[in-house]
N, C-alpha and C positions, 0 to 999 in steps of 0.2 A: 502578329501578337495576339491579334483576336482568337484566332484557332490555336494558337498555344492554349490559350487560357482558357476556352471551352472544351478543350482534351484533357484538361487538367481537371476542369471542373465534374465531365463524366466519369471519367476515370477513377476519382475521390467518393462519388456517391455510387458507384457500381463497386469499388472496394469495401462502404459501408454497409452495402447491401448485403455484400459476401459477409463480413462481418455479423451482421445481424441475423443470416440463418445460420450460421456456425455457431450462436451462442441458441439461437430456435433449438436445433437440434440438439443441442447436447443435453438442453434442459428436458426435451421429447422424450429423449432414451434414459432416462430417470427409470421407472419401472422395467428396464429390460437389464437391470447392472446387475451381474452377477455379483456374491459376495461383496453388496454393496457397503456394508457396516465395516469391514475389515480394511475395505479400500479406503473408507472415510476417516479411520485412524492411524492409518498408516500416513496418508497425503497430511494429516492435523499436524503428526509428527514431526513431517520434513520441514511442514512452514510454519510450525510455532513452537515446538520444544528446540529446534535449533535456531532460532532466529531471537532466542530470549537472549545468551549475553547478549548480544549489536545492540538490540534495544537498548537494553541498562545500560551500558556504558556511553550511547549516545545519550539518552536519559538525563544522566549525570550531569554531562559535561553540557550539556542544555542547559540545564537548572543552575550550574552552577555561573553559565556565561549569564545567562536572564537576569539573575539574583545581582552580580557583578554590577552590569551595566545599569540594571533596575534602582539599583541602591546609590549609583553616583549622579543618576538623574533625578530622581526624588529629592538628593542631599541639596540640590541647590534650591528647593523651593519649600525647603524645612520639612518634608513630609515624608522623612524615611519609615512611619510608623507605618506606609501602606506599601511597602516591599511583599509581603506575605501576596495581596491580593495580586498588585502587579504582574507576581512571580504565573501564578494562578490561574488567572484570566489570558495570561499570553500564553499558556501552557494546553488549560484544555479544551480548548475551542480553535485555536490555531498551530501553536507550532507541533503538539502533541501528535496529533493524526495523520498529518502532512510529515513527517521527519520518520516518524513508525512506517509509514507503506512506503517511502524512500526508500530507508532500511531494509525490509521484508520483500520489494522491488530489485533491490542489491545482490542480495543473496538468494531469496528463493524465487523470484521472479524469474533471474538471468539464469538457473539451474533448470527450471521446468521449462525452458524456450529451448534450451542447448539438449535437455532431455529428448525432448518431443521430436527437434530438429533430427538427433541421430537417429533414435526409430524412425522418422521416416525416412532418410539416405538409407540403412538395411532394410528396409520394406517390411520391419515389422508390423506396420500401420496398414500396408496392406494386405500381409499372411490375417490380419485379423478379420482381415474386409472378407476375403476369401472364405475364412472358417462361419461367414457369416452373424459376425459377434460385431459391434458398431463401436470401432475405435473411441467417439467422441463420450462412450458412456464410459469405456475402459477406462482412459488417458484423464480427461479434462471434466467432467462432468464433479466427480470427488473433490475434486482443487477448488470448484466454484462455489460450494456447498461450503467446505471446509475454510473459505477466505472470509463466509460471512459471518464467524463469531472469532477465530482467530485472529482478525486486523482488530476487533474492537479489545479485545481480549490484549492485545500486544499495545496499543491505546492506551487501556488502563493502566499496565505496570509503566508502560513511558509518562503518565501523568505522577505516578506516586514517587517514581526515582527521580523523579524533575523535579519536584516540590522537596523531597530530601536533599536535591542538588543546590537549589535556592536556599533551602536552611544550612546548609554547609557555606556559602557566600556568607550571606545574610549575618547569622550569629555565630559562628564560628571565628570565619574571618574577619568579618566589621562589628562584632561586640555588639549585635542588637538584640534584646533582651528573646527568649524562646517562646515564651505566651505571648507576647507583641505580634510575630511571626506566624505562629498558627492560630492567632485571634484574626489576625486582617486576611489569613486564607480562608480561616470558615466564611467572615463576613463578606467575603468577595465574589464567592461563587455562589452561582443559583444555579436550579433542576436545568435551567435550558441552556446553559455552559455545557454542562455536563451530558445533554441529550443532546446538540448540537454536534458537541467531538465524535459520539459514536454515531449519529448519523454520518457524518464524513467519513470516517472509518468501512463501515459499511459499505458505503459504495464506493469507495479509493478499492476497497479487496475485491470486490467482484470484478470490476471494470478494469484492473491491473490483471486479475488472474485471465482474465478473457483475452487481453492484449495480448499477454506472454505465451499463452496457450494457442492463441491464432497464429503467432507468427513463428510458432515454432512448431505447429501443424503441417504448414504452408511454407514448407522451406523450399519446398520443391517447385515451387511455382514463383515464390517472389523473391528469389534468391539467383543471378544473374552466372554465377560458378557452383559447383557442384562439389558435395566432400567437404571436408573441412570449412574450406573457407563459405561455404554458404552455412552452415551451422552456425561460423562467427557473425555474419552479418545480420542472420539471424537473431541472436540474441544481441547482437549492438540496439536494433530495432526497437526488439519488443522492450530494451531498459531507455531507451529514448523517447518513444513513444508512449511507455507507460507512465514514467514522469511529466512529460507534458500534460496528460488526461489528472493526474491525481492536481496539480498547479490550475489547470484550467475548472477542476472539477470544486476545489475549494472557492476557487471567486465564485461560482458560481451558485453554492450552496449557501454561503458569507452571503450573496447579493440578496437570498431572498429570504434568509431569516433576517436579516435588516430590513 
């Protein structure tokens, strides 16, 4: 059991270690990207102009469950007047950030893992290596760049669809007055709500786009079948793993602004 668990444990930090110069690297070959500006709005593209509906409609249906629940727990202690803030406070410092890189994890996470994955089963990854041009500046270096205003950016519109999702509870369906509503949301938030969510944000995109990008770099090595079925394992990975880091990454941001 000993030696289980000390193979486990080098194994873990010699994975990390791979980890950690595969993001060195990509961030090194920055000055060597060809038509870096075109790649940077092209990758913007994939993971933020289509990943806007999921947001909004998960948004919605947030704000709208939040408002719900918020306004039947308040009702028992007479204090439905602070629905607004409730709505608010549990929006843009927790569920906002955390639910957007889900989301954005969901669809464009498991799409650049499955991408990465088949360029390398055709050896495109490596026709580049050959041409002497550096795959990680090509592939993944634009995604990591483009995750750091994009998840904040997808953050924002999942705060304001949530807070209309709350008003669509709130006063629509429970008849609470609309200036009650958007009085107890102004008064509920402060700057470090609001600085707090897009730091999480932030680093939920880098750290997701790095997961989904390594494990779909590295298909060919940590992928036990070849072809298809390592592409899928692949990307099972990098959305199981990326989800854990974004969960593990909010306690952890949460522990030390408290």
């Amino acid at each position: 059991m000993l030696a289980s668990l000390g193979r486990f444990t080098i194994e873990s930090v010699a994975e990390l270690g791979r980890f950690s110069l595969f993001i060195g690297r990509g961030l090194a070959s920055l000055p060597r990207i060809r038509s870096f500006y075109r790649k940077l709005v092209r990758t913007t593209f994939e993971m933020g102009v289509r990943c806007v509906p999921i947001i909004l409609t998960v948004g919605c249906f947030t704000g709208l469950i939040v408002g719900l629940e918020g306004y039947r727990t308040l009702a028992r202690f007479g204090s439905e007047g602070a629905l607004g803030s409730s709505v608010a406070v549990a929006l843009v410092n927790g569920l906002a950030p955390v639910l957007a890189a889900l989301m954005i994890v969901g669809q464009a996470g498991s799409a650049l893992a499955a991408e990465l994955g088949i360029q390398r089963n055709s050896e495109q990854i490596d026709a580049l290596q050959t041409m002497g041009i550096e795959p990680l500046g090509y592939f993944v270096t634009p995604r990591l760049l483009a995750a750091l205003f994009v998840f904040p950016l997808h953050t924002v519109f999942f705060n304001f669809i949530g807070l209309f999702g709350g008003f669509l509870s709130g006063v629509v369906i429970l008849s609470q007055e609309p200036g009650v509503y958007w009085q107890s949301v102004q008064s509920g938030l402060t700057a470090d709500d609001v600085y707090g969510g897009l730091v999480k944000s932030v680093a939920f995109g880098f750290t997701v786009t790095a997961i989904c990008a390594y494990e779909g770099f590295n298909t060919h090595r940590r992928s036990t079948e070849p072809g298809v079925r390592g592409v899928s394992a692949s990307t099972t990975r990098a959305v199981v793993y990326s989800s854990i880091a974004v969960l593990t990454l909010d306690y952890l941001i949460t522990a030390i602004q408290h």
